[in-house]
C-alpha positions as CSV (number, residue, x, y, z in Angstrom):
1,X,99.3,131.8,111.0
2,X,96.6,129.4,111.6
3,X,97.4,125.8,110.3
4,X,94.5,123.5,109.2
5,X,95.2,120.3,108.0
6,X,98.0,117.1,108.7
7,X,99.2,118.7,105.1
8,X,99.9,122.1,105.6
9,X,101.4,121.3,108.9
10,X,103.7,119.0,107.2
11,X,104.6,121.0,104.1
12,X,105.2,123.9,106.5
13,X,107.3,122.1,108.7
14,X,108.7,119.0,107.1
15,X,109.7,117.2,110.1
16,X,112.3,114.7,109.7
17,X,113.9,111.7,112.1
18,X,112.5,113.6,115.0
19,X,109.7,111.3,116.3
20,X,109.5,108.1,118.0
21,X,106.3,107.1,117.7
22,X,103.6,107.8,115.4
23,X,100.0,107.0,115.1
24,X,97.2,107.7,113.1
25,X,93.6,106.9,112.1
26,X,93.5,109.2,108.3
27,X,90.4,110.1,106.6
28,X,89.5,107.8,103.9
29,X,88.8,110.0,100.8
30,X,90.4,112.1,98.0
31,X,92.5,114.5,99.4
32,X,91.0,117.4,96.8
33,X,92.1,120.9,98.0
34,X,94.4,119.2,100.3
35,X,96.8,118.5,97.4
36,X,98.2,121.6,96.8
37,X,99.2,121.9,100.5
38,X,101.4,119.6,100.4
39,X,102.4,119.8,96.6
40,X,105.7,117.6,96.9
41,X,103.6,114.3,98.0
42,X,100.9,115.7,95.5
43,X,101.1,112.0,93.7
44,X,99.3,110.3,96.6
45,X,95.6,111.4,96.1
46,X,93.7,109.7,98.8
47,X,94.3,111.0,102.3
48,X,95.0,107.3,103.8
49,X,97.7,106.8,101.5
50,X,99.6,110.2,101.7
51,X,99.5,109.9,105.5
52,X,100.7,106.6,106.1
53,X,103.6,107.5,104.0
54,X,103.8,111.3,104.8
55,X,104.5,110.1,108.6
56,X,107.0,107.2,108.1
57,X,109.9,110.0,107.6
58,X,109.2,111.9,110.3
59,X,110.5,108.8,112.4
60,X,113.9,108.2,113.7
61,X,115.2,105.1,112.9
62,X,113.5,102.5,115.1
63,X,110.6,104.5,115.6
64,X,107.1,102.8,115.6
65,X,103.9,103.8,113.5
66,X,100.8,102.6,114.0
67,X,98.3,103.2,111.1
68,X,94.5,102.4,111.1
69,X,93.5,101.9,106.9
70,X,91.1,100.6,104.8
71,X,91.8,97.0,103.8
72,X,92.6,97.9,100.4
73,X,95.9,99.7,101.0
74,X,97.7,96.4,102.0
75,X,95.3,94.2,99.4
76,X,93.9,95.6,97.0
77,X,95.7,94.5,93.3
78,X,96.3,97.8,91.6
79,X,99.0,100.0,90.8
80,X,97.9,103.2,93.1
81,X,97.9,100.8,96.1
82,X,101.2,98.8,95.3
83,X,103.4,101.9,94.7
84,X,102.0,102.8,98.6
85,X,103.3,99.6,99.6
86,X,106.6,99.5,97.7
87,X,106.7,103.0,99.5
88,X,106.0,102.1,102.5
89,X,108.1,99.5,103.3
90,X,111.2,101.7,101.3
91,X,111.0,103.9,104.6
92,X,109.9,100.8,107.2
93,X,110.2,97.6,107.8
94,X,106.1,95.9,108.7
95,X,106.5,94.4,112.1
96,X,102.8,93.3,111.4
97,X,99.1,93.9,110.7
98,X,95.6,92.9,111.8
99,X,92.8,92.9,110.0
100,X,90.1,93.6,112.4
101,X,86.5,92.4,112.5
102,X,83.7,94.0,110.7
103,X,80.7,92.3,112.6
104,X,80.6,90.1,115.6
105,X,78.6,86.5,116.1
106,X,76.7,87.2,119.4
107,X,73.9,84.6,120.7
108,X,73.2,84.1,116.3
109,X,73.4,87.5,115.9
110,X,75.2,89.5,113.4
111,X,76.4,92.7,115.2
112,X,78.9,95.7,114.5
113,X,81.9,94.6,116.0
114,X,84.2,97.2,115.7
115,X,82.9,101.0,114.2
116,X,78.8,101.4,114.0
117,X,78.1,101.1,110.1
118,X,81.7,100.6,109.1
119,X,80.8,98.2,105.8
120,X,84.9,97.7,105.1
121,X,87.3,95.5,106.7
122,X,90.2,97.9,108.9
123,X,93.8,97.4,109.0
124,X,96.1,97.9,112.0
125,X,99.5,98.6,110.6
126,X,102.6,98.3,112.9
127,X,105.5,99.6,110.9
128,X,108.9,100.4,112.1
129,X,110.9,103.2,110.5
130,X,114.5,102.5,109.1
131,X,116.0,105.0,109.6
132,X,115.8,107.1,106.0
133,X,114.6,105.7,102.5
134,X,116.2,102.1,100.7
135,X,116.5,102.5,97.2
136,X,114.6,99.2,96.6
137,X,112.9,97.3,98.5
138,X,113.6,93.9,100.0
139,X,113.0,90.4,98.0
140,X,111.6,89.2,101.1
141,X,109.0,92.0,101.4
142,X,107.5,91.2,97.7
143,X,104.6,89.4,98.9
144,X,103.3,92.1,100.9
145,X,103.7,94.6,97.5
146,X,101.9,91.7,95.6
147,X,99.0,92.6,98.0
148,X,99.3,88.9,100.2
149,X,100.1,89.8,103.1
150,X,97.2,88.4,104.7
151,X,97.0,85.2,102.2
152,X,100.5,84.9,104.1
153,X,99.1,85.7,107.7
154,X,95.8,84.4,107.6
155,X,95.9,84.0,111.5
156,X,96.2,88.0,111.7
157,X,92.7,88.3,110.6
158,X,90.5,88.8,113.7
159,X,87.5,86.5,112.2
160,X,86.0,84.4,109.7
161,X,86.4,86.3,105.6
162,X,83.0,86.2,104.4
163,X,83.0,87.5,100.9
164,X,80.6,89.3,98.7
165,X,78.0,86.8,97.1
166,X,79.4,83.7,99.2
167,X,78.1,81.8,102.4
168,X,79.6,81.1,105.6
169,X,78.5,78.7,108.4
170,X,79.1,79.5,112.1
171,X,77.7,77.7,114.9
172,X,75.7,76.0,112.4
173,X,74.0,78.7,111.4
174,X,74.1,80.0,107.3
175,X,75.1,83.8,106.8
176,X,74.9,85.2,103.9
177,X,76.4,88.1,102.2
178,X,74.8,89.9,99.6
179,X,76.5,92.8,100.1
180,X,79.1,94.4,97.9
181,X,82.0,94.3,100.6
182,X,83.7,91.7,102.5
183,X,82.6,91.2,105.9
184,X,85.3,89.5,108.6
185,X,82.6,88.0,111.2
186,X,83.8,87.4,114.7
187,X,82.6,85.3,116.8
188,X,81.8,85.8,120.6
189,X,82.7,88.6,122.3
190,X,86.4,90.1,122.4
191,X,87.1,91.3,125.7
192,X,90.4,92.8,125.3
193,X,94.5,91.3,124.7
């Protein structure tokens, strides 16, 4: 039988505690027909969300996922993406994140830093799986629920926040942004860790 999709693979199989690593870079959209292919997860409706979490359980306890999302699963202030954190971090523990850089500052220039014509900010989740599921989640983990993670770790954002409607200066230069998404400007080039 011919498998498709991440979902009917995972219904089919269910994998659990079996990997040691995984990683992943989901659509990001409304699962649609993809729902009823993997009807016990059918309460996460966009793809990002249902395969971060659909992949933490397929760890073994220690294992290591790393997750490319949209910005708003770790800060957006709404209930859909707080129940993926409170999730989340029920099956791992979040070694860390970065939030990379939409555009990059080169010779005064604004330039796509990161994907061509990629308007939102991306997240680089590092999770580590504990092993099965906690029944709640930790006190110390709250702020990361609340959606502050990053108000926490400002230095894990790869650039300057540069938010819709509002100025920044760089190099003494004024950019602004009239566009409806947050931009994270970097500046220079980055040439690798």
């Amino acid at each position: 039988t011919n498998i498709t999709t991440f979902d009917e693979w995972a219904f089919r199989n269910d994998p659990v505690g079996i990997y040691s690593m995984v990683m992943g870079n989901p659509p990001y959209k409304n699962r649609g027909q993809e729902l009823m292919e993997d009807p016990s997860w059918a309460d996460y409706k966009r793809a990002e969300h249902y395969q971060l979490l659909r992949t933490l359980p397929m760890l073994n306890k220690g294992g290591l996922s790393v997750m490319v999302i949209p910005r708003s699963t770790m800060s957006k202030k709404d209930s859909a993406n707080e129940k993926v954190r409170t999730e989340m971090l029920k099956y791992a523990h979040l070694i860390g994140a970065v939030r990379l850089p939409t555009h990059s500052l080169i010779d005064g220039k604004l330039k796509d830093a990161v994907f061509n014509n990629v308007a939102t900010p991306i997240d680089v989740l590092f999770l580590q799986a504990r092993g099965g599921k906690l029944k709640e989640t930790k006190q110390e983990d709250q702020y990361i629920i609340n959606g502050d993670y990053f108000k926490k770790h400002p230095n894990h954002i790869m650039g300057v926040v540069n938010e819709p409607n509002t100025s920044v200066t760089l190099d003494g230069k004024k950019f602004d942004n009239k566009f409806m998404f947050t931009r994270i400007i970097m500046k220079g080039k980055f040439d690798g860790l």
